[in-house]
C-alpha positions, 0 to 999 in steps of 0.5 A, spaced: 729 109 643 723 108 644 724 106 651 729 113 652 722 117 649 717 114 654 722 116 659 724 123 658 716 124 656 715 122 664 720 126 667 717 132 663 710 130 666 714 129 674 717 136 671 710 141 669 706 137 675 711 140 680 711 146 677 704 146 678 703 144 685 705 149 691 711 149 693 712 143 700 710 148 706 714 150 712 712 155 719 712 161 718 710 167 722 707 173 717 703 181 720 697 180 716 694 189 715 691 189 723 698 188 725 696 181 727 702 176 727 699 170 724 704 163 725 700 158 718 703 153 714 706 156 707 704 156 702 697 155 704 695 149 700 687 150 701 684 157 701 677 161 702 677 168 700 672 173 701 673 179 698 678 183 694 678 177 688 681 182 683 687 184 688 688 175 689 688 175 682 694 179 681 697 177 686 696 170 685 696 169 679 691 164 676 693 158 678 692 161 685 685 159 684 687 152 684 688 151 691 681 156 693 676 152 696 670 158 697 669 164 696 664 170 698 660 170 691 655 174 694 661 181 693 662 179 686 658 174 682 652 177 685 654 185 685 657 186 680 657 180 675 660 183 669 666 183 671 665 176 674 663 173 668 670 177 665 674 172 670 670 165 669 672 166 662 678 166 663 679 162 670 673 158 669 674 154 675 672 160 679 664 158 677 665 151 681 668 155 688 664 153 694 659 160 697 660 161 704 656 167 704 657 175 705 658 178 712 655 184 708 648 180 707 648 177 713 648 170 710 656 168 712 657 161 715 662 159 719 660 153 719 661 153 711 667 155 712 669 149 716 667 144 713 670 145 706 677 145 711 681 151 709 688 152 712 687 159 711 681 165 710 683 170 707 678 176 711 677 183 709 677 188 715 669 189 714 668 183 715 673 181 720 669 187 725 663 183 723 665 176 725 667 176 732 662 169 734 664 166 727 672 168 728 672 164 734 668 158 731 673 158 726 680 158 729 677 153 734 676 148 729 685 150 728 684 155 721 688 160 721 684 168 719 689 172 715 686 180 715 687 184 709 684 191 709 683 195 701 678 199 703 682 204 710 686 208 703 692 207 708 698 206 704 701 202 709 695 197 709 695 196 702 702 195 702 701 189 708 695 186 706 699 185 698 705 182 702 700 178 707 696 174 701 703 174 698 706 170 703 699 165 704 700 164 697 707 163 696 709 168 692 712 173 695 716 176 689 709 178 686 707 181 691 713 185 693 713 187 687 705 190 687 707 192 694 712 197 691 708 199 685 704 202 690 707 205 695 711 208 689 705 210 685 701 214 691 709 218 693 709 220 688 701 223 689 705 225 694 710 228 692 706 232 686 701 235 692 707 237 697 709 242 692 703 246 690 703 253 693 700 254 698 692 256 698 685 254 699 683 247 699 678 245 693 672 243 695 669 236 693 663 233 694 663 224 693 657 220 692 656 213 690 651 213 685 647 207 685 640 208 686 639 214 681 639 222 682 632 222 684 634 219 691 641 221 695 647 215 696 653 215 700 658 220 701 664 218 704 668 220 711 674 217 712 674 211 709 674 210 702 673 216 698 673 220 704 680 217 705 683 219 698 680 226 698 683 228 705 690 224 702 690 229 696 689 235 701 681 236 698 676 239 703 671 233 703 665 237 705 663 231 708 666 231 713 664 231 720 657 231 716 655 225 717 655 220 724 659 215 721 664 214 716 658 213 710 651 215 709 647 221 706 648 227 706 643 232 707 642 235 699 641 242 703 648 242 705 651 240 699 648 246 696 650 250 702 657 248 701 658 248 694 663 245 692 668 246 686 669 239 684 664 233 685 665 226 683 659 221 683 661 213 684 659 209 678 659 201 677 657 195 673 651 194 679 646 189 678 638 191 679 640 198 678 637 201 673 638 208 674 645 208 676 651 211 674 654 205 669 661 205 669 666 199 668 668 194 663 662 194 658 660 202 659 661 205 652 662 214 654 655 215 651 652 210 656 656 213 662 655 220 660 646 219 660 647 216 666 650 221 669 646 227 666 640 226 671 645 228 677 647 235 673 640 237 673 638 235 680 634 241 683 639 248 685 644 244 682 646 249 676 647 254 681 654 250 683 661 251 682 662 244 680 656 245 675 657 252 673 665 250 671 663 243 667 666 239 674 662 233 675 664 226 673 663 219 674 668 214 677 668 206 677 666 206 684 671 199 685 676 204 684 675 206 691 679 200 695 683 196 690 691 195 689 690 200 682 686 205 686 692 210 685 689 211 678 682 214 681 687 218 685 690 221 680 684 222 675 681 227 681 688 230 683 689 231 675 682 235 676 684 237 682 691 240 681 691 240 672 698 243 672 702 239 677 699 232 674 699 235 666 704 228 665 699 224 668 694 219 664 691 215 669 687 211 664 694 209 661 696 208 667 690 202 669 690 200 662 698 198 664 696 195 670 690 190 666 696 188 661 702 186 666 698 183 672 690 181 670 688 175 666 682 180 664 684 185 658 683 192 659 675 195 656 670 200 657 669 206 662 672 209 668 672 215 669 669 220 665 668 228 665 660 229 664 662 234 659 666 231 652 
């Protein structure tokens, strides 16, 4: 008898390590968000990871991070260390994973990246156009890049980039899956605006609220939030204002133009004291202070937007993630309140948290200045 125990308690020990381990890899050929057709060796047994961790998580799932061996600590446990400290709770390898540095700060190391011998980097788009010497130092050394790109607001290219890290990381099911909840959720935007009588576009203003009313953030052309106003048949004031697809907008202008809604980008920023805070620990109070400073910026009580209480704050990571169809809603809901009446976007994100992130659902991400 005991000998029968001692043998089925291996045979369980033989089960649940296999079931632990990735499954044995084979070729294959995957299109990653540029379109680029890469040949890897999956499921990728070891992976660096440079942005988008939320996203890698979902897709993943934690013991995906068992088989990262670096990371960009800079975009996470540096910028936004709140919801950094949310995952390590729950995933505390994450805390242990090498740094190969940020492209954004200008200290990313192909050499790092090297030498912790990854089979794949998993690269934002941003990063890919930054990194054309470092690109060709790593695939020379046999390591395959992977492009995934969050931040165009492309429906396509969410979709592609969640089944590419899907296919890297061998879970395919997971990520179709995601890819579809996506693809569903933004036709329906589409499908609501689509049948909307014709007439004037409503005017909106976006812009990150980082640095605090006193100075002007980034507005969006484009890209980003840019993207998402033009997908919901906003007219973005910012565009063809700016010369690139981010940067200020001229305060002049903005009063000129006088938009009917404005949204400000807010986040868990750390070394922002007067920023716009939003996030897992933001309390409505704590979002709806620092918000105010922006309403009374010079001339700006004689705005539309103002004048009819439409100024609101929104978690700026919202911009470019695999739940962004939330904050597209929570603005056509504004936009458009009788086409999207049915609609509860946080509902929506709290639904989200629940069935595909470790991290529970708290706090505030979008908000209207006005209770």
């Amino acid at each position: 008898m005991r000998r029968g125990a001692a043998g089925l308690a291996a045979a369980v020990a033989l089960m649940t390590f296999a079931l632990a381990e990735p499954a044995l890899a084979t070729m294959r050929t995957i299109k990653d968000a540029l379109g680029r057709e890469v040949t890897i060796d999956a499921p990728a047994g070891r992976v660096v990871v440079m942005f988008n961790y939320e996203e890698f998580t979902a897709i993943a799932g934690a013991d995906g991070w068992k088989r990262v061996v670096g990371i960009n600590r800079a975009v996470w446990a540096g910028w936004r260390p709140a919801i950094w400290s949310r995952y390590v709770a729950k995933i505390p390898e994450i805390a242990e994973k090498p740094d190969v540095g940020s492209t954004d700060e200008g200290t990313f190391s192909a050499e790092k990246v090297i030498a912790l011998k990854p089979d794949v980097l998993l690269m934002p788009q941003i990063s890919w156009e930054a990194t054309a010497t470092a690109r060709a130092q790593i695939e020379a050394a046999g390591i395959r890049i992977v492009a995934f790109d969050y931040n165009a607001q492309i429906t396509e290219r969410h979709a592609a980039s969640t089944r590419a890290i899907g296919a890297v990381m061998g879970a395919d099911a997971r990520a179709e899956e995601l890819a579809s909840l996506y693809e569903t959720k933004m036709a329906d935007i589409q499908r609501r605006i689509a049948s909307l009588p014709k007439g004037p576009k409503p005017k909106v203003y976006v812009e990150i609220g980082q640095t605090g009313a006193a100075s002007v953030g980034n507005s969006y052309n484009g890209t980003m939030w840019g993207r998402i106003l033009d997908n919901l048949g906003a007219e973005n004031i910012t565009n063809g204002r700016i010369p690139g697809p981010y940067g200020p907008l001229n305060p002049e202008y903005v009063l000129a133009a006088n938009p009917e809604f404005i949204f400000i980008g807010g986040s868990s920023w750390v070394g922002r004291p007067n920023a716009v805070r939003l996030g897992y620990d933001a309390t409505p109070e704590i979002t709806r202070a620092s918000l105010a400073p922006y309403a009374a910026r010079p001339g700006w009580s004689d705005l539309k937007a103002i004048k009819a209480g439409e100024i609101h704050a929104l978690e700026h990571g919202l911009a470019r993630t695999l739940y962004d169809y939330t904050a597209q809603q929570y603005i056509a809901k504004r936009l458009y309140p009788a086409a999207f009446a049915d609609v509860d976007p946080l509902a929506e994100l709290a639904a989200y948290h629940a069935k595909y992130l470790p991290v529970p659902f708290s706090g505030t991400w979008a908000l209207k200045l006005a209770p």
